[in-house]
C-alpha positions in Angstrom: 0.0 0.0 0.0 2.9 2.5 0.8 4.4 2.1 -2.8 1.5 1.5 -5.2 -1.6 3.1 -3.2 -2.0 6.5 -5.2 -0.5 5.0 -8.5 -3.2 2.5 -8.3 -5.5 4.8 -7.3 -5.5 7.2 -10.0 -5.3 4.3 -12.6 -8.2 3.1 -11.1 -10.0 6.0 -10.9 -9.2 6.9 -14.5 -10.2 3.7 -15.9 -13.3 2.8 -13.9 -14.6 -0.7 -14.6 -13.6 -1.6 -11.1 -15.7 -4.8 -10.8 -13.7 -6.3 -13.9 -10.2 -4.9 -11.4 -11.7 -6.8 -8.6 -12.0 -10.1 -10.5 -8.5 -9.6 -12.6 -6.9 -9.3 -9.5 -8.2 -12.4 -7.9 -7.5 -14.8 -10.3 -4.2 -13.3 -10.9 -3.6 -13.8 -6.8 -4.9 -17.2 -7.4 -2.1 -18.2 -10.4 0.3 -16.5 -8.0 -0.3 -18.6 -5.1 -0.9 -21.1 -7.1 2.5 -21.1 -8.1 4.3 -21.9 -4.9 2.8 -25.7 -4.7 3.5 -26.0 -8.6 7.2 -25.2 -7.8 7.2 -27.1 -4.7 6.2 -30.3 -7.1 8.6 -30.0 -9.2 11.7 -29.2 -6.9 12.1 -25.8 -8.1 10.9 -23.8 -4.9 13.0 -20.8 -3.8 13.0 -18.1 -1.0 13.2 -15.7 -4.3 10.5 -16.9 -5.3 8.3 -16.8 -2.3 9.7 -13.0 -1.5 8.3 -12.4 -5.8 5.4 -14.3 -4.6 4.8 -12.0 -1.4 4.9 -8.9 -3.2 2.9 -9.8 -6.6 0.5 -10.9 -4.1 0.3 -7.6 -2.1 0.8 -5.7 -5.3 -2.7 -6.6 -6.7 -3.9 -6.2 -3.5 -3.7 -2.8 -3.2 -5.5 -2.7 -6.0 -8.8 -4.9 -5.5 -8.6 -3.0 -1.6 -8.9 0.3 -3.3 -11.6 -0.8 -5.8 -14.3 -2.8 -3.3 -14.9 0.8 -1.7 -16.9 1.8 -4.9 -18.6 -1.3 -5.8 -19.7 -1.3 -2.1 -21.5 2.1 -2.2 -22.8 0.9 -5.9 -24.4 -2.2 -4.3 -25.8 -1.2 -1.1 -28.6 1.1 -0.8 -27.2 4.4 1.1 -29.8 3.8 3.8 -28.1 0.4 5.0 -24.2 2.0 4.6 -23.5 2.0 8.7 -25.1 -1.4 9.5 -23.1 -3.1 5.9 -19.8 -0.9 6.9 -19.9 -2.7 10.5 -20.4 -5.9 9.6 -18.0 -5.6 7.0 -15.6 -4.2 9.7 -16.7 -6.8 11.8 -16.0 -10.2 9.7 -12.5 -8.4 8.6 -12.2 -8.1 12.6 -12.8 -11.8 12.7 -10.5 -12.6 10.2 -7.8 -10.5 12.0 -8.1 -13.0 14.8 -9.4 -15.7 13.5 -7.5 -16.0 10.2 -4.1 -16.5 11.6 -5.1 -19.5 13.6 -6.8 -21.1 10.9 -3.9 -20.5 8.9 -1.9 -22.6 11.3 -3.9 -25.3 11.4 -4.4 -25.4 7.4 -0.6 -25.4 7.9 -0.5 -28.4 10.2 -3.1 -30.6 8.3 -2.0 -29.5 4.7 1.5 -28.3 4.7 2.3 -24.9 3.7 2.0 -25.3 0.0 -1.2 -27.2 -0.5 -1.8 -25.1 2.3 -1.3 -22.0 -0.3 -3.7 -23.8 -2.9 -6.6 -23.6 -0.4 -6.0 -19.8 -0.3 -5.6 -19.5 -4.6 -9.1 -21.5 -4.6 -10.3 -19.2 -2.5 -9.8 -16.0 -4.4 -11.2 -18.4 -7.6 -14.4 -18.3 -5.5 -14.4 -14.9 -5.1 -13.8 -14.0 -8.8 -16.4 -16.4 -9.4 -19.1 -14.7 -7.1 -17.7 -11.1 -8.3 -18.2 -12.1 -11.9 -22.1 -12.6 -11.1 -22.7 -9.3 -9.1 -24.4 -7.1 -11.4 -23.0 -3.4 -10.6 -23.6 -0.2 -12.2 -20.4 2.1 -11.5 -19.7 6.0 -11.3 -18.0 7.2 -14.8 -14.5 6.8 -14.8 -12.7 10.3 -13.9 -11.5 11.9 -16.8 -8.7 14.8 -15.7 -8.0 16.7 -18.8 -4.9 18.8 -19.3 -3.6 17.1 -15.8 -0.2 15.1 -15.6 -0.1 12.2 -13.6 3.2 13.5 -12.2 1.2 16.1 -10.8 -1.9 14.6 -9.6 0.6 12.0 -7.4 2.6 14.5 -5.6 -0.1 16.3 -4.7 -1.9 13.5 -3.3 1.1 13.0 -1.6 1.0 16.5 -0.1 -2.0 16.0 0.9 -1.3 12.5 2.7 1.4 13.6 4.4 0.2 17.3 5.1 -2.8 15.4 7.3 -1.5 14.2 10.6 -4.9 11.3 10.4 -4.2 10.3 7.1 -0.2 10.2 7.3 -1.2 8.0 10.0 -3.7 6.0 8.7 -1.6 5.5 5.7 1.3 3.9 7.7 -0.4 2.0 9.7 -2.2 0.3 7.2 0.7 -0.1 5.4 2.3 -2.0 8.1 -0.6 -4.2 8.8 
């Protein structure tokens, strides 16, 4: 999030079509994880490559994190924002907890890699259930006469110039 956030952001926000970023991103996190028990099969299974694996995988998160915020207020009617927002918050709460000792003991019964293909099925499922979700979404924003040069560093200025959302921005990035 640190490195790519506004890049993404502004390609995302110029493009639009943010459902079709959501499900390109999952099933390229899929092949990625996907990868690791492939290599492990056939001997070929490196630190380097978990380390490329790591941040491919964090890469296109950033951008499916930054597009769900728009599909979210496309799908659910603004009179129900606050009670989908918290339990939103609440199952990602879960998962904070949860997650890593489920990990674990997917770890212990699977093994790491096989492990890691229970994880690339599960963002299969997801591009699968994103693919059916019928969505209309805001226009893409169109800057004319603006370079991107410009546009980033003042979203940096901005980011940083904000004691909450320098903060925010961190800590999310070290999450």
């Amino acid at each position: 999030h640190l490195l790519f956030s506004l890049h993404a952001g502004l390609w995302i926000d110029g493009r639009g079509k943010r459902r079709q970023t959501m499900i390109a991103t999952d099933l390229l996190r899929a092949a990625v994880l996907a990868s690791v028990p492939v290599a492990y099969v056939l001997g070929t299974l490196t630190i380097q490559h978990l380390y490329a694996v790591a941040f491919i995988h964090g890469t296109l998160s950033v951008f499916f994190d930054l597009s769900w915020s728009v599909i979210f207020v496309a799908v659910v009617p603004r009179e129900d924002f606050v009670e989908a927002n918290s339990k939103l918050f609440q199952s990602r709460s879960l998962s904070f907890v949860a997650g890593p000792t489920i990990a674990g003991a997917l770890v212990q019964v699977l093994r790491a890699p096989w492990a890691l293909l229970a994880d690339a099925i599960s963002f299969l499922g997801s591009a699968f259930f994103l693919r059916r979700l019928e969505v209309t979404e805001p226009e893409p924003e169109v800057v004319i006469g603006e370079r991107l040069r410009t546009r980033l560093a003042f979203g940096m200025r901005y980011i940083l110039g904000h004691a909450m959302f320098r903060a925010s921005l961190l800590a999310f990035s070290t999450i």
